[in-house]
N, C-alpha and C positions, 0 to 999 in steps of 0.2 A: 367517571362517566364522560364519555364524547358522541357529540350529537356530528352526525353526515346529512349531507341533501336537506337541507332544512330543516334539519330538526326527523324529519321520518326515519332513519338507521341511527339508533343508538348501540355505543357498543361499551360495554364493561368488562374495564380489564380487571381479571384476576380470575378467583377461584372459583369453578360454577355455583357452590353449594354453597358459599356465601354468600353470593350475589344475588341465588334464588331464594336466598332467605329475607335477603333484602327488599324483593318487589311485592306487590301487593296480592293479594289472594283475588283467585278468579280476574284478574287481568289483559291476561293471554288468550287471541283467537284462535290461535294453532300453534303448532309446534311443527319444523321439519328441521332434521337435524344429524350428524353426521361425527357419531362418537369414535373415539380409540376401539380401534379392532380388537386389541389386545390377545395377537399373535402369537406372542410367545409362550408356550406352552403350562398349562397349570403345575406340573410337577418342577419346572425351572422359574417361574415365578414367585412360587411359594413351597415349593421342596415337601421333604418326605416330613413327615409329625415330629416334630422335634426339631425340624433340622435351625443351624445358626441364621439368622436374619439379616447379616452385614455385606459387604461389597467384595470382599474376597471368596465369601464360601460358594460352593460350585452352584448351591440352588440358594435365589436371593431376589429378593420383593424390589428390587431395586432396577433388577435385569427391565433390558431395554427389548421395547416391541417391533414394531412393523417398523420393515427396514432400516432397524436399527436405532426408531428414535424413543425415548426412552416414556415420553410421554404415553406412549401407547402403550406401557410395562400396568404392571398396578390390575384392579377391577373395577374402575368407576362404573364401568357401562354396566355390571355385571352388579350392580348394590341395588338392593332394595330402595336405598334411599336415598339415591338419586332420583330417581324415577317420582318419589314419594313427595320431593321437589319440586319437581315439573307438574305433578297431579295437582299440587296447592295454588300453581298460582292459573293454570289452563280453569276457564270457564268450563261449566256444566256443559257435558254434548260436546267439548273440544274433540281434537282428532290431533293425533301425532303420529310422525311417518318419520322413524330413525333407522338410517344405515346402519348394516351390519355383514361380517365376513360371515362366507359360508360358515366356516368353523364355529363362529362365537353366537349365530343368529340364536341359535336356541338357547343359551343361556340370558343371552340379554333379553330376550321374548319372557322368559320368565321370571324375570328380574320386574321388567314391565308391568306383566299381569299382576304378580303378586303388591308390586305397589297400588293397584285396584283399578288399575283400566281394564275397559274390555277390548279381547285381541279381535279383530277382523281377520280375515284370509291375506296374507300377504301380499307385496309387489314384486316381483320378479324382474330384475333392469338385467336384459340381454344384453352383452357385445361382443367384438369381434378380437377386440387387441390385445387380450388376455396375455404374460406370458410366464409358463411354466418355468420353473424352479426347482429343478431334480438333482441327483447325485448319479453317475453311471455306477453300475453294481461291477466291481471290477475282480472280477471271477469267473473264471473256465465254465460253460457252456449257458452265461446267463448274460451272454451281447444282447443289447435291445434292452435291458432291463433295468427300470430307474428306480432311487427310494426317493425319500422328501414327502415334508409336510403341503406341498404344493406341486407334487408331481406331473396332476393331470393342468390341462389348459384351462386358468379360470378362464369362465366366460358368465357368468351369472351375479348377481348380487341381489340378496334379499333386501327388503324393504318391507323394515316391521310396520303394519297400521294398527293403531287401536285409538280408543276414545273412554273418555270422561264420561261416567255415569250424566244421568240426567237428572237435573233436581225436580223437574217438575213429571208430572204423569202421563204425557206423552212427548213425541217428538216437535211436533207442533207449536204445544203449548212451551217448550225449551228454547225454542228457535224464535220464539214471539219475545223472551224475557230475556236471553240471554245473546241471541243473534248467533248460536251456536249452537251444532247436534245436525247437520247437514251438511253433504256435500254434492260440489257442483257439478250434475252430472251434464251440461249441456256447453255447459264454460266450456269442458276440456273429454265433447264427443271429439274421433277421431276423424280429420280429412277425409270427406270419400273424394267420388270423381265426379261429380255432380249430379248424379241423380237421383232423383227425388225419392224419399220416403214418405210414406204417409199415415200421418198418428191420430188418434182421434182426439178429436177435444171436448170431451165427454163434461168441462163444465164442472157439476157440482151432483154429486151420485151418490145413492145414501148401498148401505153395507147388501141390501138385495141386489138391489141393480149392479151394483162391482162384481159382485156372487156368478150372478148370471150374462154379465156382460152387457147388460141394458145402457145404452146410454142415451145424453141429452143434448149431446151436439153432434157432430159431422166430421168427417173425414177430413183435416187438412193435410196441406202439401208443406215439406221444414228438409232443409238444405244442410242441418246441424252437422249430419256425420252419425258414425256409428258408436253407440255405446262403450264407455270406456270401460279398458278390462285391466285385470291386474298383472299385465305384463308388457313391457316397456321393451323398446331397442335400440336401438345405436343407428341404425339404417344403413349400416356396414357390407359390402359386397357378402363376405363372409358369413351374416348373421342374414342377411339376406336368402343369399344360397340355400339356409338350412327349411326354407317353410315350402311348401309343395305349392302347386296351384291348383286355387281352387275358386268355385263361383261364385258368385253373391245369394241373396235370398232369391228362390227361383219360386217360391207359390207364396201366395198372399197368409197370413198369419193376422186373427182378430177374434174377435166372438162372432163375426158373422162367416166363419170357416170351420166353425167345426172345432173338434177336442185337438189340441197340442199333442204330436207325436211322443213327450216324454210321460204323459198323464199317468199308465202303466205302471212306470218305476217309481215317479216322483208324488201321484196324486195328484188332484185338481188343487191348482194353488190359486187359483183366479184368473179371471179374465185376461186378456191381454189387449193392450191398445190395439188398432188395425194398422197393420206395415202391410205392404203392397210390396210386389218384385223389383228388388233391384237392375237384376236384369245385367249386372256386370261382371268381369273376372281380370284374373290375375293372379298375382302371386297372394299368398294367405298375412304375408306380412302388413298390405293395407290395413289388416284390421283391427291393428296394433298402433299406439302411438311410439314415433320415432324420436328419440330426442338426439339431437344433429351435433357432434363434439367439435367444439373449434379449438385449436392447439392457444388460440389467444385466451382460452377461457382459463388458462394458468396464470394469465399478466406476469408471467419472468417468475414466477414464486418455484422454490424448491418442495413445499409441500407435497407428500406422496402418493395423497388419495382426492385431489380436486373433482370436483364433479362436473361438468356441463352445466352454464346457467340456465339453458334451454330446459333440461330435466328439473331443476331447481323450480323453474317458473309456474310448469305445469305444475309440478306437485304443490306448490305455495297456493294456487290456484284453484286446484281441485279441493281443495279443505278450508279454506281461508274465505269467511264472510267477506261484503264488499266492504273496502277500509277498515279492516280487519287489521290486528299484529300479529307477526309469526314472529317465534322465537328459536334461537339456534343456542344452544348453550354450550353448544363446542363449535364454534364458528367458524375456526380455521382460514382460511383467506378471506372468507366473506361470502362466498355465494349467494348465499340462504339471503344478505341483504341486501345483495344487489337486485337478485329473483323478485323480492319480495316488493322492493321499490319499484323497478319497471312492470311489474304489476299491478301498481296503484295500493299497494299496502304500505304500511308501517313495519318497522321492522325491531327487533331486539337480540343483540348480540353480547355472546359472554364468550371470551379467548383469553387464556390463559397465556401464551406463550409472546412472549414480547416480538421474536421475529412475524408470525402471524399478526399479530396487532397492527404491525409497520404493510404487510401483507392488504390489510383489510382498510389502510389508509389509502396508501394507491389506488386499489381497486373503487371504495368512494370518489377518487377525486377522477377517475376514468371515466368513469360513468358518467360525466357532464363533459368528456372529451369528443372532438369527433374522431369517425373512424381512423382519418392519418395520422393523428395526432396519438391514440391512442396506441395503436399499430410504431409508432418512431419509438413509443414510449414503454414496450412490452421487449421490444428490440434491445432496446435499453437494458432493462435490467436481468432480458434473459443472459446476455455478455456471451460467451464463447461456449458453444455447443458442446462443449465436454461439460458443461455447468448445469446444463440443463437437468431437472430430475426426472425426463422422461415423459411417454405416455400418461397420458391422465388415466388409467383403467391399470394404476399398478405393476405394468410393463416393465419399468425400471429394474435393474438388476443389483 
């Protein structure tokens, strides 16, 4: 165990399923977390029924994953019990938010579930820098035509959420005992452009008056932003480009306006606070949070899949009680604990790979660097641009 920044980023090296055996039960305030893709295909991973199990034969448990590195071979993400892991030591009402490749999202989702979380509707992280991976089909009248497991342009990445049943019999009473079984919806509304919304502060409302929209206070004025949704961007020209424009809320929206447009399809689900008209427009991207990639957010590391601590922080944020721990059990350079500390949380890190380790030291001792300093010192160990592994968004070739 090695304790960073005071004591708040601890990180354990070795095996995750050791080392979650080792920590205590209900523990953990969240979990964000960024496993092995495990690319390589299932019938070359682990071959036809029967087939030998050693490092020469053609299909072998051994084969190496995503670009090549071998750690992403195997199916950790993909076990039951892993996952069953992370459920023992995450507090009742926890929430976890773990990366996954388009490919592998659905196994690992069910891998999830079945260790006993329940799944939410995913996050969706747009971008722009995606770069395809084809083969040309090199045969008479089939120019233009590519194969590969990665033919088309990623630009998408899933982002499983689910949550830790609740021990107690509502969400309320979970969140009063446990400080967990909520997320922040106000922490992490989206930027608008300043104009005012207006919600009611309806105070203290018994289940008739919610029924009916009855309330017991007034209409205030909040500056928050808009409603955070499950889909995320890059703020990339590119990723830009693709959303249309469009207005803001143009008619007032409350129980003193009348039945919801969707009432019809959806049924009367209840009342709704009072928003008033925005009154704005633009592109439809505002109404997405952007998370902004800086090429420093790699600090010199060869890792293939680094994320954005920007995107780290939000997410840490949006699930993560106040002074809360998040836990990364595949940590990889760090992010999750650097997110998690400039956050104002505590953090818990489990990385296997000793180059990652040395990875996720740097990156702690950055974090109390100033920008120059930090900046001389990314320079540093990026060394000579053919070293470099590329795009953070798996670009790399």
């Amino acid at each position: 165990m090695i304790q960073y920044l005071d004591g708040r980023v601890t990180l354990y090296p070795g095996n995750c399923l050791e080392v979650l055996a080792s920590l205590p039960e209900n523990s953990i305030d969240s979990v964000v977390t960024d496993p092995p893709y495990h690319l390589t295909s299932i019938v070359e991973r682990f071959g036809k029924e029967g087939a030998a199990e050693n490092k020469t034969a053609p299909y072998k448990r051994a084969s190496a994953g995503f670009m090549g590195k071998e750690w992403d071979g195997g199916d950790i993400a993909f076990q039951v019990a892993t996952w069953k892991a992370v459920l023992r030591v995450l507090k009742p009402g926890g929430y976890i938010l773990a990366f996954a490749s388009t490919r592998g999202f659905w196994r690992m989702s069910v891998a999830i579930e079945d260790a006993g979380f329940i799944t939410h509707p995913m996050i969706a992280w747009v971008f722009g820098s995606g770069f395809p991976k084809a083969t040309r089909l090199k045969a008479e009248g089939y120019d233009g035509w590519r194969y590969g497991g990665q033919a088309l342009k990623p630009a998408i990445e899933p982002i499983y959420m689910g949550q830790k049943p609740f021990s107690e019999k509502t969400g309320t009473a979970n969140v009063l005992k446990h400080g967990t079984g909520a997320i922040n919806i106000d922490g992490c509304r989206v930027e608008g452009d300043g104009n005012k919304t207006f919600i009611r502060d309806a105070g203290s409302r018994s289940r008739e008056q919610y029924r009916t929209g009855t309330t017991l206070g007034a209409a205030i004025a909040t500056e928050l932003g808009r409603w955070p949704a499950n889909l995320i961007h890059d703020g990339s020209d590119e990723v830009l480009a693709a959303f249309p424009e469009a207005p803001g809320q143009q008619i007032a929206v409350g129980p003193e306006n009348g039945a919801k447009a969707p009432v019809n399809v959806f049924g009367d689900y209840g009342a709704r606070d009072q928003f008033e008209p925005r009154g704005d427009s633009g592109s439809a991207a505002r109404f997405f949070y952007s998370s902004k990639a800086d090429a420093d957010d790699r600090i010199g590391s060869k890792h293939p899949t680094v994320k954005p601590v920007d995107l780290k922080r939000y997410l840490c944020r949006l699930i993560t009680p106040p002074g809360g721990t998040v836990l990364d059990c595949f940590a990889g350079t760090g992010t999750t604990g650097e997110a998690a500390w400039r956050e104002g949380f505590n953090a818990v890190l489990i990385e296997r790979e000793p180059e990652y380790q040395a990875d996720i030291a740097e990156r702690m001792r950055l974090c109390l660097s100033g920008p120059d300093e930090k900046r001389r010192e990314i320079i540093k160990r990026r060394g000579l641009a053919d070293d470099d592994a590329g795009p953070l968004f798996g670009g790399a070739a």
